[in-house]
C-alpha positions in Angstrom: -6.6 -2.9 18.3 -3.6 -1.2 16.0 -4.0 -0.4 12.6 -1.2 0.5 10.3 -1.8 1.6 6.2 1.0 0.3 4.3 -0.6 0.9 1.1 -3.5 2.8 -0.5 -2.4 5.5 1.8 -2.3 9.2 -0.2 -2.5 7.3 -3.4 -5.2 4.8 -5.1 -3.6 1.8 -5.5 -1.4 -1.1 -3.7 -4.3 -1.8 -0.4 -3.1 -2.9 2.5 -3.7 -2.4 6.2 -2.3 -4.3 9.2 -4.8 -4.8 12.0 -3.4 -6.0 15.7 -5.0 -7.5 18.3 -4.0 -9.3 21.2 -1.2 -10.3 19.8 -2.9 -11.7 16.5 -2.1 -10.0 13.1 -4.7 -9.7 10.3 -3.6 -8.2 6.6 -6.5 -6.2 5.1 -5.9 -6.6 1.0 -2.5 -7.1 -0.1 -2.7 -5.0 -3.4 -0.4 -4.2 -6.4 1.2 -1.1 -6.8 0.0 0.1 -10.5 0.7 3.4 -12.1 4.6 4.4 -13.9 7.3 2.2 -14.2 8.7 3.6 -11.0 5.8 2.9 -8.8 5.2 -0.2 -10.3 8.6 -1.4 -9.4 8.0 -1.1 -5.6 6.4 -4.5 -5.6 9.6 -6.0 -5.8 10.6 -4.5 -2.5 10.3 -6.3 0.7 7.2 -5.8 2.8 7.3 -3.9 5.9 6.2 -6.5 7.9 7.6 -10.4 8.2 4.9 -12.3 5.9 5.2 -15.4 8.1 3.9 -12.7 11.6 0.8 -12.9 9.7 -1.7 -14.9 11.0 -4.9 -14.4 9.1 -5.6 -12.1 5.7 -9.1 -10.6 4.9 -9.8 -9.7 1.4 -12.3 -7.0 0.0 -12.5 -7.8 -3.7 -10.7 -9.2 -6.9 -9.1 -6.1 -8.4 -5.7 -6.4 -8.2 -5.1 -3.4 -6.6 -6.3 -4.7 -3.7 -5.6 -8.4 -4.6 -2.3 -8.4 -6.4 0.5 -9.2 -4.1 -1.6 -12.0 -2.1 1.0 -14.4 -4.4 4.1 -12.6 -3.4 3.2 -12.6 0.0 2.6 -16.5 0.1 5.9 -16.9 -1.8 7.4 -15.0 1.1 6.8 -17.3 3.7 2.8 -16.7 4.7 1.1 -19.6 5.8 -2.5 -18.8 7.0 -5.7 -18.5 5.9 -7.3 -15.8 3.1 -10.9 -15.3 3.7 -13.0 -13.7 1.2 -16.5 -13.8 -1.3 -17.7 -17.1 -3.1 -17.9 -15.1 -6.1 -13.9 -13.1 -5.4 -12.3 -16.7 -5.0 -13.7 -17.2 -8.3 -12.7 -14.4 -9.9 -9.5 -14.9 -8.2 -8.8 -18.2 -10.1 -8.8 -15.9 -13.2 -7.0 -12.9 -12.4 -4.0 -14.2 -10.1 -3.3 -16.6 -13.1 -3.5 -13.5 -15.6 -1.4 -11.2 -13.4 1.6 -14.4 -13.0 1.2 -14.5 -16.9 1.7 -10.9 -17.1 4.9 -10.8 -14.8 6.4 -13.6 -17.1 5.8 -11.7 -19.8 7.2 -8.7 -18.0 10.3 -10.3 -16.9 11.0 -11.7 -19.9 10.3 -8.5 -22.2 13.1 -6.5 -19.6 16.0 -9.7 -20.2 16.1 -9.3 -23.6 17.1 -5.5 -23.3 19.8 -6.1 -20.1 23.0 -6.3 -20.6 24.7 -9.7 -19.4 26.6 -7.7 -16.8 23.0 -6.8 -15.5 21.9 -10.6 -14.4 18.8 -11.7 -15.4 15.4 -10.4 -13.8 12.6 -13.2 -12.4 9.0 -12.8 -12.3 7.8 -11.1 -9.4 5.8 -14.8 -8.7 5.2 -17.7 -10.7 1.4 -19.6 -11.7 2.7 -22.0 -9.1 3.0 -19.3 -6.5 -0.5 -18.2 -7.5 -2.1 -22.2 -6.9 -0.6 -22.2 -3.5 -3.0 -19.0 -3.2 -5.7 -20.1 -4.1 -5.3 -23.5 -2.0 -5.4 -21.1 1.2 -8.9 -19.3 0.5 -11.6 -19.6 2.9 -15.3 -18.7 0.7 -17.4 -16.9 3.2 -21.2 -15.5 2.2 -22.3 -12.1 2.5 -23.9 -11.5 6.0 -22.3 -15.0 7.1 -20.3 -15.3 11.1 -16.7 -16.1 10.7 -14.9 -16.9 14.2 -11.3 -16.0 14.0 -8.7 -16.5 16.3 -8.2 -14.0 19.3 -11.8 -13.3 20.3 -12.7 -11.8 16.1 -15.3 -12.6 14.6 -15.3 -11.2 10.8 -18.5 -10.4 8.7 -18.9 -9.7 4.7 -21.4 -7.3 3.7 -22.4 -6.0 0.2 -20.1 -3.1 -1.4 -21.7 -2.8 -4.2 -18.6 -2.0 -6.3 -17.7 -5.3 -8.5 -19.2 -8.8 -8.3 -18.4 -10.4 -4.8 -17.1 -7.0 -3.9 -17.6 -6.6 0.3 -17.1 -4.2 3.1 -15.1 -6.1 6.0 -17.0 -5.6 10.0 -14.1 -7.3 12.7 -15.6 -7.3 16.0 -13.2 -8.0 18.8 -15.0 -8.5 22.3 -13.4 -9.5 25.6 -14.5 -9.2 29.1 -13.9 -5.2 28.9 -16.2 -5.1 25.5 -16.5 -4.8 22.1 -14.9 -3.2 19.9 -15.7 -2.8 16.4 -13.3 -2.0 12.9 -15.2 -1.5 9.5 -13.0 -1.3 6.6 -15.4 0.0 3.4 -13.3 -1.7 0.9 -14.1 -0.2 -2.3 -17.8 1.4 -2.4 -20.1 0.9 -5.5 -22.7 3.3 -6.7 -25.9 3.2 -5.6 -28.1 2.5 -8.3 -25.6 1.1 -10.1 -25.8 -1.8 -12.9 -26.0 -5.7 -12.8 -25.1 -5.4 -8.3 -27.0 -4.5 -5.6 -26.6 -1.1 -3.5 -24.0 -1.2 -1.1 -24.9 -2.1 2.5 -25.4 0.4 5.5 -23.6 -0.5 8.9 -24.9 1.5 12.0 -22.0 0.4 14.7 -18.7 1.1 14.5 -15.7 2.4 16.8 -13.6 3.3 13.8 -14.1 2.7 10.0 -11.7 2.7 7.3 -13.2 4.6 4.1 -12.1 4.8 0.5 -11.9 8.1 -1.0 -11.2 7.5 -4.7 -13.8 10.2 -5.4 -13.4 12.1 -2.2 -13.8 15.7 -4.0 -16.8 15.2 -6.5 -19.7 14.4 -7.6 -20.5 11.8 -10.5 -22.8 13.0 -13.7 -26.6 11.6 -13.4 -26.9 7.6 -14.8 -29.2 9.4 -17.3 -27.0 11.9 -18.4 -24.1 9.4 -18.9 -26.3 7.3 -20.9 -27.3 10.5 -23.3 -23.3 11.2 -23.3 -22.7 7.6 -24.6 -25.0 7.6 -27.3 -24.0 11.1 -28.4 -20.4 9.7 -28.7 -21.4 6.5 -30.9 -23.5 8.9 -32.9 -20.2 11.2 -33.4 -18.0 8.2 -34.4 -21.0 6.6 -36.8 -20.7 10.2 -38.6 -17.5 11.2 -38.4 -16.9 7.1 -40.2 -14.6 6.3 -37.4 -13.5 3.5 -34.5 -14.8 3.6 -30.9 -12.1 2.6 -28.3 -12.5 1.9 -24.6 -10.1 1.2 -22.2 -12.0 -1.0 -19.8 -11.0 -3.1 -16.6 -11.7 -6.7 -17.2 -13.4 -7.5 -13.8 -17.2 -5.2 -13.5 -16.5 -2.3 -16.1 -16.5 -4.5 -19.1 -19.8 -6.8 -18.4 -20.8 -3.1 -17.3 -20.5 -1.8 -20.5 -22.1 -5.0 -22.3 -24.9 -4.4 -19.9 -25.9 -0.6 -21.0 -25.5 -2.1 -24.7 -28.3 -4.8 -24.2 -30.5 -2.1 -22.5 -30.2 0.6 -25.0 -29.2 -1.7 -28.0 -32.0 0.3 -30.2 -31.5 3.7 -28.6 -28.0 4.0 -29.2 -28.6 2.4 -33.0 -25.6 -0.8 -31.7 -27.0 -2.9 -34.6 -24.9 -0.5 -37.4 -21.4 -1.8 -35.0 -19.3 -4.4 -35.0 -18.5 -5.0 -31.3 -15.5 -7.1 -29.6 -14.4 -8.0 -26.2 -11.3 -7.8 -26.8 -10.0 -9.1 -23.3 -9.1 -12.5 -22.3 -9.7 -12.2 -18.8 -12.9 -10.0 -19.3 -14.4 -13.1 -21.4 -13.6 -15.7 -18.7 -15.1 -13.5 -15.8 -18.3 -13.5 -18.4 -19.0 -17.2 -16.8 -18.0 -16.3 -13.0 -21.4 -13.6 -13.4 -23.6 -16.0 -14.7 -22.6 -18.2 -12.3 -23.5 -15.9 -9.4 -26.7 -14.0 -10.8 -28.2 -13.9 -6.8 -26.3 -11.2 -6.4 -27.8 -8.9 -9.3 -30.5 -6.9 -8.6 -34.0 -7.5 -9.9 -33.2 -4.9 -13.1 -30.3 -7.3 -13.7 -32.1 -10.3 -13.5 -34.9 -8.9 -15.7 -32.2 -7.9 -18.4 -30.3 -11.4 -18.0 -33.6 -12.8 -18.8 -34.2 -10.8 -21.5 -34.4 -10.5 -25.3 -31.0 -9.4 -25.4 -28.6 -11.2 -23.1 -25.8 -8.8 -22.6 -23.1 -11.1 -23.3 -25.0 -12.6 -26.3 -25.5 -9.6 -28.2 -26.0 -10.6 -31.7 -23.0 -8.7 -33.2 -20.6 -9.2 -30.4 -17.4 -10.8 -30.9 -15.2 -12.4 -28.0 -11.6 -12.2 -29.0 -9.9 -14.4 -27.0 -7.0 -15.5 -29.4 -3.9 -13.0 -30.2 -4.4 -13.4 -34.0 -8.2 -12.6 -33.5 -7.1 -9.2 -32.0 -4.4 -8.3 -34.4 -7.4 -9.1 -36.9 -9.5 -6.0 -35.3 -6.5 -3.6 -36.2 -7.3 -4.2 -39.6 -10.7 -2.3 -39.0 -10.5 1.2 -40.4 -14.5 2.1 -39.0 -17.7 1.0 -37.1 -15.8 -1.0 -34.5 -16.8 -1.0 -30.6 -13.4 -2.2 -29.0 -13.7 -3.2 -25.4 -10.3 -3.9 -24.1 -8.3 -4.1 -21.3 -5.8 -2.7 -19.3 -8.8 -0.2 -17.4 -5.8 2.3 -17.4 -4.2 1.9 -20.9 -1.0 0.4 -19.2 -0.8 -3.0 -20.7 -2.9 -5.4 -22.3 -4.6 -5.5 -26.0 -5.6 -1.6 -25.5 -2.4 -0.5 -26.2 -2.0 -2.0 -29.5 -5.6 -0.4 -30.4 -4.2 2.9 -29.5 -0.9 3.7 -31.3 -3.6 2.1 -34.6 -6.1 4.6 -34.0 -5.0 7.5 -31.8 -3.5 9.1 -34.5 -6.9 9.3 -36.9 -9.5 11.9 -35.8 -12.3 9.8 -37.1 -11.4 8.2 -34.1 -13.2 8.1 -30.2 -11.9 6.8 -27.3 -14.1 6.6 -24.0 -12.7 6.8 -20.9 -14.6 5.2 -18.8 -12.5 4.2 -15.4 -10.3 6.2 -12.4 -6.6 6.6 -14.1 -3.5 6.6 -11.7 -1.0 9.1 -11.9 1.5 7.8 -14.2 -0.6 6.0 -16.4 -0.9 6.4 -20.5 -5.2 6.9 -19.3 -4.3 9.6 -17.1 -2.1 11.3 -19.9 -5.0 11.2 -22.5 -7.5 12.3 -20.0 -5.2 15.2 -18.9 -5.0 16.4 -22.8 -1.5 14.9 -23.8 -0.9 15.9 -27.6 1.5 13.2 -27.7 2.1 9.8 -26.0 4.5 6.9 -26.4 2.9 3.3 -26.9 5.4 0.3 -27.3 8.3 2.4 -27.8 6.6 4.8 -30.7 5.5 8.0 -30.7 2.3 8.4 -31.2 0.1 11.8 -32.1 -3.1 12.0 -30.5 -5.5 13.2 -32.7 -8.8 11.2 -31.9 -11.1 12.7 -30.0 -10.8 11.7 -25.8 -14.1 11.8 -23.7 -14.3 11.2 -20.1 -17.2 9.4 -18.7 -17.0 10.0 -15.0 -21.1 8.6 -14.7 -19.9 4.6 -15.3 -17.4 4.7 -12.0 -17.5 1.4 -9.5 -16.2 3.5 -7.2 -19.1 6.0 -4.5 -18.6 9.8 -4.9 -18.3 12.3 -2.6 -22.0 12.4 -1.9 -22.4 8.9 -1.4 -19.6 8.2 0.8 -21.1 11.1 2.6 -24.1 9.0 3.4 -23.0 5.9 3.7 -21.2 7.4 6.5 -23.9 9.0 7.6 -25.2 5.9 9.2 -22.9 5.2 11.8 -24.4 5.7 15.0 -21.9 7.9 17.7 -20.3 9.2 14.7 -17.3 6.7 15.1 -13.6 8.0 13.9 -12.7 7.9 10.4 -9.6 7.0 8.8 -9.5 8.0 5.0 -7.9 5.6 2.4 -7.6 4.8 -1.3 -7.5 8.2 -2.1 -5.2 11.2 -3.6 -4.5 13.9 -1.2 -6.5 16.2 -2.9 -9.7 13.6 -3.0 -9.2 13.2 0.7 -8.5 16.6 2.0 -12.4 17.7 0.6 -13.5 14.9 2.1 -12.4 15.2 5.6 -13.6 18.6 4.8 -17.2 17.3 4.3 -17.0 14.7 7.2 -16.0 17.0 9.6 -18.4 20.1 8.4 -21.8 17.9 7.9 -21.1 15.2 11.0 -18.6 16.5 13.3 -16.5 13.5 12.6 -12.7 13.2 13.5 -11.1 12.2 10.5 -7.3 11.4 9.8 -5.7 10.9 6.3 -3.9 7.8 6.8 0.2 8.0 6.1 2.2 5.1 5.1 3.5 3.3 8.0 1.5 5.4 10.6 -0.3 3.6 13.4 -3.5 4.4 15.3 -5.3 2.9 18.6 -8.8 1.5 18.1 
């Protein structure tokens, strides 16, 4: 067994690992590249590897930074199978055909400001490209047998990070053994909202971690729910507009969930509220389609006095005019609205109206790439450009850190922790920095051998 990172390797985005095994070759992910303008542009580029080699691909989850380039990678010749979640292929269905959308839109936006010397630029893949995705998915259940070709035998289990969300188990035995890979996807909380706790595996011979929050440790639940309210109280004095920059898929029914639990705490009935997010309105259905895999605080709340995506003064905004509408809003607005990162999507447009106003809050409330506008506000940029303006920020910018999908260091400590023999660790999804202390912490608390994995590097299972 060969593995070889081609993406999420020293930075958090664009997931995907090439497994190979007897001459069989599996894809783990096939991500998008998110971040600048430059990084974003190295989707375009050919993948390292001949799609149509590609016999099988295994997916994690729905976010696109894991999910993203599944499209290109079928318009470019692959033929196989995709197995994943019941509840990712339905979230799937929504966010391939968002992200085709979005690179027509992208494409298009670029032709009108090339010269006709320059040619014209297509969209990296079309809706079309995207059905022919979707027709190749293979649903699998948590906990379920899957018998691959070459002796593998896959397995989902819980991650605990977004609805359908799972860590990948490939066994591989022949007539010399078994061997084992375990790729942790992305790891939730535990504790954490709406999903159950993420699952513990005893037996590997190497795993794959994440390391988005290799080098910290997450606020208390209870203290990020004090922070929150404090924030809404601010805004409610100081007369102004709450923004939050939210992904479509887990943060944003997240956030409607801590709303319908502390709707009288946190005084919500004085706001006007909007999910301001297309996509984040159509994934409202694909939860209440799959509430077996809430826990039992979930279900409790679901079945509640308050359903969280019923909330009496809550307004989904599906149509363009509606959100231009919300811009009108000079205070006591809640605006949920995507990109999670402030690179695209309805957020902007809520931003250069409201940064510049210090009546003004915006919650950050998600991880933010390098080279993202939410990584500029969060490092303390005085000024940003949004749409080709320049914008001063004067609204205030807080940081939630205690709403993350993603494990922190102390989690992903004892997830670990679990593995029996103390199996070899490869650390992905992670910034150098993030993975360094945790290889630190591995190798200090268990003794582990851990490797940071490189772009293009291979190692021997």
């Amino acid at each position: 067994m060969r593995i070889t990172s081609y993406g999420a390797a020293g930075e958090v985005t664009g997931s995907c690992h090439l497994v190979e095994i007897d001459g069989y070759r599996l894809l783990l992910d096939c991500g998008m590249i998110q971040g600048s303008n430059e990084q974003e542009r190295r989707n375009r580029e050919p993948f390292p590897f001949d799609p149509d080699s590609i016999d099988m691909v295994v997916l994690s989850h729905a976010h696109i930074d894991h999910s993203g380039r599944l499209p290109l990678l079928v318009k470019r010749g692959y033929r196989g199978r995709i197995w994943t979640t019941r509840a990712t292929a339905d979230l799937l269905d929504i966010m391939l055909h968002d992200s085709a959308s979005l690179a027509a839109a992208d494409a298009e936006y670029e032709n009108r400001h090339r010269r006709r010397d320059q040619g014209q630029v297509l969209p990296l893949y079309s809706r079309h490209d995207v059905d022919d995705t979707l027709r190749r998915l293979e649903r699998v259940g948590y906990g379920q047998r899957v018998r691959l070709p070459g002796e593998l035998e896959l397995y989902f289990h819980d991650a605990g990070h977004i609805l359908g969300s799972a860590i990948v188990e490939l066994r591989h035995t022949t007539a010399q053994g078994r061997r084992t890979l375990v790729f942790s996807g992305d790891l939730g909380l535990r504790g954490k909202p709406i999903l159950r706790d993420p699952s513990y595996l005893t037996e590997a011979d190497r795993v794959l971690l994440e390391s988005t929050y290799g080098d910290r440790a997450h606020r208390r639940s209870d203290d990020t729910i004090e922070e929150l309210g404090e924030i809404f109280q601010a805004a409610a004095r100081d007369g102004g507009n709450v923004l939050i920059p939210a992904f479509a898929v887990g943060r944003s029914q997240e956030l409607l969930y801590w709303f319908a639990r502390h709707w009288d705490h946190w005084q919500l009935d004085r706001w006007r509220i909007f999910l301001d997010s297309p996509m984040a309105i159509r994934v409202l259905d694909v939860y209440d389609r799959h509430t077996d895999l809430f826990d039992a605080q979930a279900l409790k709340t679901w079945n509640g006095r308050r359903h969280p995506f019923r909330l009496p003064n809550l307004k989904l905004t599906a149509e363009v005019a509606e959100s231009q509408q919300i811009n009108t809003i000079r205070s006591g607005a809640i605006i949920i609205a995507g990109s999670g990162m402030c690179n695209g999507g309805r957020i902007r447009h809520h931003l250069r109206q409201n940064l510049g106003r210090s009546a003004n809050h915006v919650v950050i409330v998600g991880y933010q790439a390098n080279g993202t506008l939410g990584r500029r506000l969060v490092d303390g940029a005085r000024r940003v450009r949004i749409l080709g303006e320049d914008i001063q920020v004067n609204a205030h910018i807080h940081t939630v850190g205690g709403l993350s999908a993603h494990a922190d260091q102390p989690m992903l400590l004892d997830w670990y922790g679990h593995f029996q023999g103390r199996p070899p660790v490869r650390l992905v999804h992670g910034e150098d920095r993030a993975r360094e202390a945790l290889a630190q912490a591995l190798r200090e608390r268990f003794g582990a051998e851990v490797e940071l994995a490189e772009p293009g590097v291979t190692v021997e299972v």
